[in-house]
C-alpha positions as CSV (number, residue, x, y, z in Angstrom):
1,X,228.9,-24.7,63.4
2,X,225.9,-27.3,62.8
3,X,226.0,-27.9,59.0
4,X,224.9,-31.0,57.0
5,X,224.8,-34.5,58.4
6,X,227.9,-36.2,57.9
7,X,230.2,-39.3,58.0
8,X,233.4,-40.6,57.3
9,X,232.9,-41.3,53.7
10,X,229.2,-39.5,52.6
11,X,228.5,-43.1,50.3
12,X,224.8,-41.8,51.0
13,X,223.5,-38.4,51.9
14,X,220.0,-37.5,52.1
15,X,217.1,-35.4,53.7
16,X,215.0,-36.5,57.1
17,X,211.7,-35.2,58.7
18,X,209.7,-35.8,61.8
19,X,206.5,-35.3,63.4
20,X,206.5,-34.3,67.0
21,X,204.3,-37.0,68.8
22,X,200.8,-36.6,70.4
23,X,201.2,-34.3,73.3
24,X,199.5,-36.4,76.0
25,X,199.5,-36.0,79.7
26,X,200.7,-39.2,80.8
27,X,203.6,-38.6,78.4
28,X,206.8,-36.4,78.8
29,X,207.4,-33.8,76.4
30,X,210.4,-33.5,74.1
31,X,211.8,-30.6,76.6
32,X,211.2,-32.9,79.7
33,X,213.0,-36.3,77.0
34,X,215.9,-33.9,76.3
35,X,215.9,-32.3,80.1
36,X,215.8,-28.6,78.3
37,X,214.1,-26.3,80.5
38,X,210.9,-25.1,78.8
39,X,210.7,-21.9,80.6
40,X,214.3,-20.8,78.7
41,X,215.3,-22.9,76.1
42,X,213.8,-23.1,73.1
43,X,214.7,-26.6,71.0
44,X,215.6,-25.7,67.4
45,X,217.7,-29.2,66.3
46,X,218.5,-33.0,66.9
47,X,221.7,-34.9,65.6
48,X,220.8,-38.8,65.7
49,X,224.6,-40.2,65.1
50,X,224.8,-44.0,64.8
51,X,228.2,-45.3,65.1
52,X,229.4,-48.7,65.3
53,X,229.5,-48.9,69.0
54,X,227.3,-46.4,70.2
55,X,223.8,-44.6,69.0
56,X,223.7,-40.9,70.0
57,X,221.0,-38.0,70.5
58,X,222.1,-34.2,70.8
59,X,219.6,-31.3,71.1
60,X,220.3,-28.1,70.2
61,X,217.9,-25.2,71.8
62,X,218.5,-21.3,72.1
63,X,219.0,-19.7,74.9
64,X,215.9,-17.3,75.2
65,X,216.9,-15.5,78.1
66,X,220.2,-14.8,77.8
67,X,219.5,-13.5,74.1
68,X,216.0,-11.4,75.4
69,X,214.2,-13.7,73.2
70,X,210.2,-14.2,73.6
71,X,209.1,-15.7,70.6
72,X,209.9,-18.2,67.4
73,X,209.9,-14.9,65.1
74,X,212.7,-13.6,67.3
75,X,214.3,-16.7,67.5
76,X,213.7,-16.3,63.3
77,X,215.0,-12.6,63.0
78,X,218.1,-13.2,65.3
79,X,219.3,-15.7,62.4
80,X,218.4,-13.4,59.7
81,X,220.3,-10.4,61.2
82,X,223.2,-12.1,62.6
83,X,223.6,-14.8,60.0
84,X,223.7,-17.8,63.1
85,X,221.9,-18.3,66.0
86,X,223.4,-19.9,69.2
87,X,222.5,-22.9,70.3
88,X,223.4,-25.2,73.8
89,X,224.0,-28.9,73.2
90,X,222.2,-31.3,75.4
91,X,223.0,-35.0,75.3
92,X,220.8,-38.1,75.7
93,X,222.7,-41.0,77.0
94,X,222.8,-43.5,74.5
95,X,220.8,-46.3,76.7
96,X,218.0,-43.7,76.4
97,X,218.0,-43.0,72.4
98,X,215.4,-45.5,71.9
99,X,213.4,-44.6,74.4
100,X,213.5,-40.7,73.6
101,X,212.9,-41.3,69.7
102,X,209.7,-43.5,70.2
103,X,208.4,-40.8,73.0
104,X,209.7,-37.8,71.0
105,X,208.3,-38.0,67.9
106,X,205.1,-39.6,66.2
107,X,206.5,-40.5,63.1
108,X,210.7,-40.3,61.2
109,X,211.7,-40.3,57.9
110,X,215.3,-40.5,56.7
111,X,215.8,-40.8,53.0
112,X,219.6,-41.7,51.8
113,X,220.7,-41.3,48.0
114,X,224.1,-42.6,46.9
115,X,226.3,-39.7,46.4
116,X,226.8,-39.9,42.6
117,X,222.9,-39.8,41.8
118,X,222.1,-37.3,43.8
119,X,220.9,-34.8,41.3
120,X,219.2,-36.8,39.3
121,X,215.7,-38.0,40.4
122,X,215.1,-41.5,41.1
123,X,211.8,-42.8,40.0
124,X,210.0,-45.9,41.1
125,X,209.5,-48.4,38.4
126,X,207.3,-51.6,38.9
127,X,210.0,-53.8,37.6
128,X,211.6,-56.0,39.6
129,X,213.8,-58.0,36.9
């Protein structure tokens, strides 16, 4: 089961958001980046994992035809009514992770907060003392 990002010791945990990139035609799609068939897969999740000798990509897409799936509201309703929704991994080698996040996506954000503040909000101050 996919849950929260996470790492040996959590010192940081946070929140991150992306903007798919442009679609151009002289540039591959996410589907054709990941090598997830368009035509049956639909991609609902990415695991970035940076580790200390290797930096890793996984997508995670549903199967739309084996679950008789047409459409991102069924896709939507399958979670609701079975409480998960299956997914198949798909791995991007790890000499391609660069390449794949600069072609993938337009723009990342990844914000990290140490664990012990995290409920309290943190607000930018123009001290620098």
């Amino acid at each position: 089961m996919l849950g929260p990002a996470a790492v040996r010791w959590n010192d940081y945990i946070g929140t991150a958001a992306a903007d798919d990139a442009d679609a151009l035609i002289e540039r591959p799609s996410l589907y054709e980046l990941a090598g997830v068939d368009r035509g049956r897969f639909t991609i609902v999740g990415i695991d970035l994992t940076i580790w200390e000798t290797a930096t890793t990509v996984q997508v995670y897409a549903v199967d739309r035809v084996a679950h008789q799936l047409e459409s991102h509201a069924d896709i939507e309703e399958l979670g609701r009514s079975q409480g998960e929704i299956p997914v198949v991994e798909f791995g991007i080698p790890s000499q391609q992770v660069e390449e794949f996040l600069s072609d993938a996506f337009k723009r990342i954000s990844l914000r990290l907060i140490a664990r012990g503040v995290r409920e309290h909000q943190l607000v930018v101050t123009d001290e620098n003392a």
